[in-house]
N, C-alpha and C positions, 0 to 999 in steps of 0.2 A: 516423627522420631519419638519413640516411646520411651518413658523413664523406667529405669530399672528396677525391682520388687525392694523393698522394705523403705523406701523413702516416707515420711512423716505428713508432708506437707507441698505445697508449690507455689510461691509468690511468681504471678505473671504480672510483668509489668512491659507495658506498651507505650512507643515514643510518636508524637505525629498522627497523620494521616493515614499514611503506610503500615503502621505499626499496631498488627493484631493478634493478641494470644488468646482473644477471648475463646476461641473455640476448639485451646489445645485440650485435651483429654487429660485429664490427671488420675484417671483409671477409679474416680469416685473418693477421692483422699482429699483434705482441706483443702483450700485455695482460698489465694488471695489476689484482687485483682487491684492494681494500680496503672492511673492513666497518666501521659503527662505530653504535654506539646514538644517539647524536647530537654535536654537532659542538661540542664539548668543545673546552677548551682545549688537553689533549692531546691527542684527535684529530684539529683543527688541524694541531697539531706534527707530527703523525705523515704527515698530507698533504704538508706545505712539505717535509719531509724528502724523502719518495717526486717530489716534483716538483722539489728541486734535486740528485737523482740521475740524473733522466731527461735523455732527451736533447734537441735544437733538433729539432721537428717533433714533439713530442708531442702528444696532445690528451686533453682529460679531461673524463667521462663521470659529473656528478653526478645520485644520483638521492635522493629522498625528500621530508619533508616543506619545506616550502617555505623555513622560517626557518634549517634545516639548508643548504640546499643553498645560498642563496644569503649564509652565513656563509662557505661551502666557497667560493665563486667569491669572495668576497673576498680569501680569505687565497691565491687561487691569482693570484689582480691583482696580490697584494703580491708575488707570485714573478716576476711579469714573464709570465704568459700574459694574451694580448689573449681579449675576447669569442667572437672567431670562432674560436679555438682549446678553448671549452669548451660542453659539450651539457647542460642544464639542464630535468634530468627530475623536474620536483617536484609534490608534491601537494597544490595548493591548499587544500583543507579542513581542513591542519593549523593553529597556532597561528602567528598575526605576530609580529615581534620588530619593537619599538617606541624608537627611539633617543632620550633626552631630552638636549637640545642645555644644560641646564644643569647635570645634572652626569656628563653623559656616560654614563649605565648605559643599560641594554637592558631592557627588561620584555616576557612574552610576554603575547597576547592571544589569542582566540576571538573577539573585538569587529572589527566590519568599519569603514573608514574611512568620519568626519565621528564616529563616536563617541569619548568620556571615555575613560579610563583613568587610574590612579594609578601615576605612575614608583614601582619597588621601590626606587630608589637614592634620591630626596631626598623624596617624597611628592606632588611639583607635580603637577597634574589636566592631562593632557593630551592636546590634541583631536588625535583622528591623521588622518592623512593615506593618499594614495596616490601621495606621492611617495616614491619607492625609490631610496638611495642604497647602489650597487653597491658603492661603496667602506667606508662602514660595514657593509653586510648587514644592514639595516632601516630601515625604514619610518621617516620622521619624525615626529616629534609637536612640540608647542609645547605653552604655557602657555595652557591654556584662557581661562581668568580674567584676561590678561594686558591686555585692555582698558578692564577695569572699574577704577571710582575707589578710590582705599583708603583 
C-alpha cells in the first residue's frame, strides 16, 4: 500500500516477531525506524516522543501483531494523527486485547468474538465482541451474566 504524494517523512515502527515495516518503500522520503517487543507502556512513550518530535506531514507505518499495533494507533490518535495519516500492518492470528468497561483493564485473548473470557482486572466473565474501539485499542466486552436474575 503506497503513501500518497507530498507526505514529509515515515516513522515505521514494528511490534514482536511478526512485526516488519522494514522493507516498506517510503518512495525515498525520511524514515525513521523503531523496534519494540510489544507495545509496553514504555514503548508507547517512546512512540509519542518520536511523534511529538516529527514534523506536520508525517505519517506512520505500524506493523505487528494486531493487539500491538492497534495499542500503537491509539496512542498516536492521542498525538493528533488522523486515520489516513497511519498504515496498519498487523497480524491477525495473534492475541485480542479485550477492554472491561467495569474496571477499565485489558485482558489478552486467543478466543474469537461471541466467546467468554475472564477480565485479569476484576474477575467479571465477559462476552466479547467485534466491536473495536480505536481509541481504547481493544475490543469490547461486557458482563456476560449481566442479564441473568441474582
Amino acid at each position: 500500500m503506497p503513501l500518497e504524494p507530498g507526505f514529509r517523512g515515515v516513522i515505521c515502527a514494528s511490534f514482536g516477531a511478526t512485526g516488519d515495516a522494514v522493507g516498506y518503500d517510503t518512495g525515498g522520503r525520511p524514515r525513521r525506524d523503531l523496534r519494540f517487543e510489544s507495545a509496553t507502556p514504555e514503548a508507547l512513550s517512546e512512540l509519542r516522543s518520536a511523534l511529538g518530535s516529527s514534523r506536520v506531514g508525517v505519517r506512520l507505518v505500524l506493523a505487528g501483531p494486531t493487539a500491538d499495533v492497534r495499542a500503537a494507533a491509539a496512542a498516536a490518535a492521542e498525538c493528533g494523527l488522523q486515520q489516513e495519516e497511519m498504515t496498519l500492518l498487523s497480524d491477525n492470528t495473534a492475541a485480542r486485547v479485550i477492554y472491561c468497561p467495569h474496571c477499565r483493564a485489558s485482558t489478552k485473548t486467543g478466543r474469537p468474538a461471541g466467546e467468554e473470557v475472564q477480565c485479569q482486572g476484576c474477575g467479571t466473565v465477559l462476552a466479547t465482541t467485534d466491536h473495536f474501539s480505536r481509541r481504547l485499542g481493544a475490543y469490547l466486552g461486557y458482563a456476560a451474566l449481566a442479564e441473568e436474575a441474582s
